[in-house]
VEXMIPA-240248 format. One record per residue (C-alpha): residue number from 1; residue in one letter; x, y, z. Coordinates in Angstrom, 3 decimals. Layout:
<rs>
(r NUM; A; (X; Y; Z))
...
</rs>
This chain:
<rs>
(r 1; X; (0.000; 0.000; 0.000))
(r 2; X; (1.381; 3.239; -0.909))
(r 3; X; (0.687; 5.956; 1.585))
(r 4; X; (0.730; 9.630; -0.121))
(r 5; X; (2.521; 12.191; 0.837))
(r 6; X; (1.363; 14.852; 3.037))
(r 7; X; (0.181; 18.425; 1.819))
(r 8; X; (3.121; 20.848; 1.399))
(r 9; X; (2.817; 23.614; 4.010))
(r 10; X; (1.895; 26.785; 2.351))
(r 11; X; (4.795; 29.068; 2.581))
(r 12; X; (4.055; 32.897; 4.469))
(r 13; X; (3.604; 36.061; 1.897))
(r 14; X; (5.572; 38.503; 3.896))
(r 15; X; (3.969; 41.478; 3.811))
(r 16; X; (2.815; 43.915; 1.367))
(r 17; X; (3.289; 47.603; 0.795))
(r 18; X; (-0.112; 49.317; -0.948))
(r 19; X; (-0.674; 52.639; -1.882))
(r 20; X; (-4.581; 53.093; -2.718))
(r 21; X; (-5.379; 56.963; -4.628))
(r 22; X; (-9.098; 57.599; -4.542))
(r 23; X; (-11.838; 59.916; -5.399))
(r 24; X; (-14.865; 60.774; -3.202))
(r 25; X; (-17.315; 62.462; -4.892))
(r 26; X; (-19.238; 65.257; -2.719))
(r 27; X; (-22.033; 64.233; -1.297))
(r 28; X; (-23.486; 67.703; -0.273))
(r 29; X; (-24.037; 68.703; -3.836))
(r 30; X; (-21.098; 71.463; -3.297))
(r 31; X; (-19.530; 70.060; -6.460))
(r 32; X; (-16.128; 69.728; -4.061))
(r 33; X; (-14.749; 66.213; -5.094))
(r 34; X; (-11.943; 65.314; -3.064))
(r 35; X; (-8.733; 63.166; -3.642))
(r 36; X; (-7.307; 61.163; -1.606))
(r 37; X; (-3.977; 58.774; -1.184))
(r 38; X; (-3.548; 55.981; 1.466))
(r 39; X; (-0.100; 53.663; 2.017))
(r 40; X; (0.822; 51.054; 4.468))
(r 41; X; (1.297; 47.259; 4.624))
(r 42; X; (-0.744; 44.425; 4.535))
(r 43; X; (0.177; 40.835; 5.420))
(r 44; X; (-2.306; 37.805; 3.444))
(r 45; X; (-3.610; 35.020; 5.473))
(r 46; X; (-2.607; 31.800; 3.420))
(r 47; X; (-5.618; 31.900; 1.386))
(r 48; X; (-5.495; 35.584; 0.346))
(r 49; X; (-5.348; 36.892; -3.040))
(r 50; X; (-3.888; 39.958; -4.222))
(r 51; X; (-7.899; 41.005; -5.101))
(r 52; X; (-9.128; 40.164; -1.369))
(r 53; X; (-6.075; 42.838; -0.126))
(r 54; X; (-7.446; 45.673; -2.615))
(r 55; X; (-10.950; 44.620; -1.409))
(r 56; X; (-9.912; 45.001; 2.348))
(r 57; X; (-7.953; 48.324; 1.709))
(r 58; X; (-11.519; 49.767; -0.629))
(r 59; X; (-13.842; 49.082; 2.328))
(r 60; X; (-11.356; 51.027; 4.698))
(r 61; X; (-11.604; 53.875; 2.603))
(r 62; X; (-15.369; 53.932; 2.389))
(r 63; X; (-16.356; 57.982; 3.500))
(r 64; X; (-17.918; 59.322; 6.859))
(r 65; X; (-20.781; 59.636; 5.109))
(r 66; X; (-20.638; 56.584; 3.191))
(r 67; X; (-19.494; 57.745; -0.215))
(r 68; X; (-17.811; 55.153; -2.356))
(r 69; X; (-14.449; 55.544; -3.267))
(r 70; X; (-13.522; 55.549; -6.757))
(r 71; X; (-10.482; 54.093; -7.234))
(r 72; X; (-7.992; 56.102; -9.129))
(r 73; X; (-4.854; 54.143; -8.740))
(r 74; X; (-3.830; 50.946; -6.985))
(r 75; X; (-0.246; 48.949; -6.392))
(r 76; X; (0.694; 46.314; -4.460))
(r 77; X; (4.318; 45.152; -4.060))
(r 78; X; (6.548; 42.589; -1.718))
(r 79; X; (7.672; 44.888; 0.802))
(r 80; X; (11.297; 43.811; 0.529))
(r 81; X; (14.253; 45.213; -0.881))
(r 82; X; (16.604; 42.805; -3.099))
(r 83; X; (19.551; 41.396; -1.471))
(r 84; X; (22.840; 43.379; -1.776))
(r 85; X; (24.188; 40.377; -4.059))
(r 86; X; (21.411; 41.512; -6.398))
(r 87; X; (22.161; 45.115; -6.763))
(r 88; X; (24.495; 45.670; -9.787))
(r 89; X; (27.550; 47.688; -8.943))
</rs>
């Protein structure tokens, strides 16, 4: 009887820098549209994709008065720097 191997342990992401620019449209009828840039990190659970992250970070950034924001620009990169063995020079 051949017994199969076990399940190879997902490895960790790491953590991830965003930055998330936004519009919020004006609510008040003022015609004053504002723009607006967030930035920080976010570490995935195991199971995470890169779209559940920019979901997360949209809902965050949901206004007071519960404006939606339309997303203007979106990135998400390994927060990590390459080794020095990497860097040409």
């Amino acid at each position: 009887m051949t017994v199969p191997n076990p399940p190879t342990p997902i490895q960790p992401h790491g953590s991830y820098h965003f930055i998330f620019t936004y519009l919020l449209e004006d609510q008040s009828g003022a015609q004053q549209n504002r723009l607006y840039s967030t930035s920080g990190l976010q570490t995935p659970g195991p199971w995470q994709t890169r779209e559940d992250l920019f979901r997360h970070i949209y809902t965050a950034s949901v206004g007071e008065d519960g404006a939606l924001p339309i997303p203007v620009f979106f990135a998400l990169e390994p927060n990590e720097l390459p080794a020095a063995r990497d860097v040409p020079g």
